[in-house]
PLY file of the C-alpha trace (Angstrom):
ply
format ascii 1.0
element vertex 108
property float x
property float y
property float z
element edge 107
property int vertex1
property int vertex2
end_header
-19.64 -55.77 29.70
-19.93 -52.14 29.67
-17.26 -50.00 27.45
-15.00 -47.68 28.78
-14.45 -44.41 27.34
-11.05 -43.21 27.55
-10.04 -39.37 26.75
-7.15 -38.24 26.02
-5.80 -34.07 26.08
-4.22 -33.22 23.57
-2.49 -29.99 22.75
-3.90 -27.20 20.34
-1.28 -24.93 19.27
-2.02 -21.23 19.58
-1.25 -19.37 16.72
0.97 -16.23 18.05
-1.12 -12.87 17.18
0.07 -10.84 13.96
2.66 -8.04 15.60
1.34 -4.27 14.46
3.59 -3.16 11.19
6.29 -1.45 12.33
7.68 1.78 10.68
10.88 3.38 10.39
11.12 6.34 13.00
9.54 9.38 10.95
8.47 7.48 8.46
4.65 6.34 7.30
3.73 3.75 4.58
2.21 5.05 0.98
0.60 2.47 -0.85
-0.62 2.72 -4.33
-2.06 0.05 -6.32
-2.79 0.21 -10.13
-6.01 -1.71 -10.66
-6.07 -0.82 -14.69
-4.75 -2.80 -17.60
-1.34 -0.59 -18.16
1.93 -0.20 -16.17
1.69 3.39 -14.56
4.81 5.83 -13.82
3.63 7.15 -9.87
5.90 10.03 -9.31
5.86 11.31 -5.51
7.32 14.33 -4.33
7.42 15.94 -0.79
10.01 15.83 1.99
11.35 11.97 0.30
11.09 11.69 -3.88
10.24 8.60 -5.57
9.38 7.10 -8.67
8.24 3.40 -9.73
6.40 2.21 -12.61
4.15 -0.22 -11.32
2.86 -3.17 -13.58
-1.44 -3.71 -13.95
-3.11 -5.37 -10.86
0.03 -4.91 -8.43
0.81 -2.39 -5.87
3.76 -0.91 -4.28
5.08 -0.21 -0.75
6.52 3.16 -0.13
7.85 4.16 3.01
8.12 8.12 3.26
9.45 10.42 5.56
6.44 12.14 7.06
4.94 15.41 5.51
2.74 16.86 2.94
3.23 15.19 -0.42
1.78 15.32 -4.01
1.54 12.31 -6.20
1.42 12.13 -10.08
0.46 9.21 -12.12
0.87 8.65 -15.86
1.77 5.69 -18.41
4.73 5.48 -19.26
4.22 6.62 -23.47
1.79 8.86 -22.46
-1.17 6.77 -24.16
-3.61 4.50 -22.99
-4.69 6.42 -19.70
-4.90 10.18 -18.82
-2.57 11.02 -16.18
-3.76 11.89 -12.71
-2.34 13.99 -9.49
-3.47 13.97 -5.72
-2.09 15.30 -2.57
-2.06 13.40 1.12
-0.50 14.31 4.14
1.64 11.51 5.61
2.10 10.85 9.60
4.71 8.87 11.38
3.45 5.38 11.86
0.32 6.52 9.75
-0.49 4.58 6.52
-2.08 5.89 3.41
-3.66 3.88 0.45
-4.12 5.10 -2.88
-4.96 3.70 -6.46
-4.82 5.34 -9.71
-9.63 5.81 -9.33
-8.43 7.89 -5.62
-9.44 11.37 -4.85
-7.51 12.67 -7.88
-7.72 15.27 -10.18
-7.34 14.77 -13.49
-4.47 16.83 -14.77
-5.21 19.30 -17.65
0 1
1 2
2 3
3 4
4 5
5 6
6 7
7 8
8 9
9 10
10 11
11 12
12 13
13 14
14 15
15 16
16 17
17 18
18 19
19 20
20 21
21 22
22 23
23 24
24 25
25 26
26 27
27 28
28 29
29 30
30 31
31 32
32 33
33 34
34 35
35 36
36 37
37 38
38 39
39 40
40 41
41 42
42 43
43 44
44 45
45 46
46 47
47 48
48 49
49 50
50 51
51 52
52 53
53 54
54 55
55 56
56 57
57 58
58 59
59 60
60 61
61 62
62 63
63 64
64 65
65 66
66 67
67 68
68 69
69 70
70 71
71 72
72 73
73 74
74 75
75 76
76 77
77 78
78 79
79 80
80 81
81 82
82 83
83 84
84 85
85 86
86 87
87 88
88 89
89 90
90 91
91 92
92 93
93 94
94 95
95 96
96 97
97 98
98 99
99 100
100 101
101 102
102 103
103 104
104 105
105 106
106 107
């Protein structure tokens, strides 16, 4: 007797795409990660200030009002790592990555 082969459907769920990251109107995202073995003070100034210290191998979120700002990074005693300064320009919606190795220059 010849065997019958019966298929069934079955349903694959679709995984619903990521949505895009949305910002706070006039704001952009500043991200700085510390990829060296010491917690690092990041000081930003420009149009919004911060400050963080931000442990080894971890990075931070900032969300900034848009503008021209100027980042400084140092560790907290002042030993260990020499501290660093850099500039970006931030757009709305625009997002900017940094680590403590970035574009810097190495403050005298």
């Amino acid at each position: 007797t010849p065997t019958q082969i019966r298929i069934v459907a079955t349903v694959t769920p679709v995984v619903p795409p990521t949505p895009e990251q949305a910002f706070p109107a006039g704001q952009g995202l500043f991200t700085f990660y510390n990829p060296t073995g010491h917690d690092l003070v990041v000081d930003v100034s420009g149009p919004t200030f911060v400050s963080t210290v931000i442990p080894p191998n971890n990075r931070e979120e900032f969300y900034l009002a848009a503008g021209s700002y100027l980042y400084m990074t140092h560790t907290p005693g002042g030993h260990g790592l020499d501290p660093t300064k850099g500039v970006f320009d931030l757009g709305e919606g625009q997002l900017i990555e940094k680590d403590y190795y970035s574009d810097y220059e190495w403050q005298q």
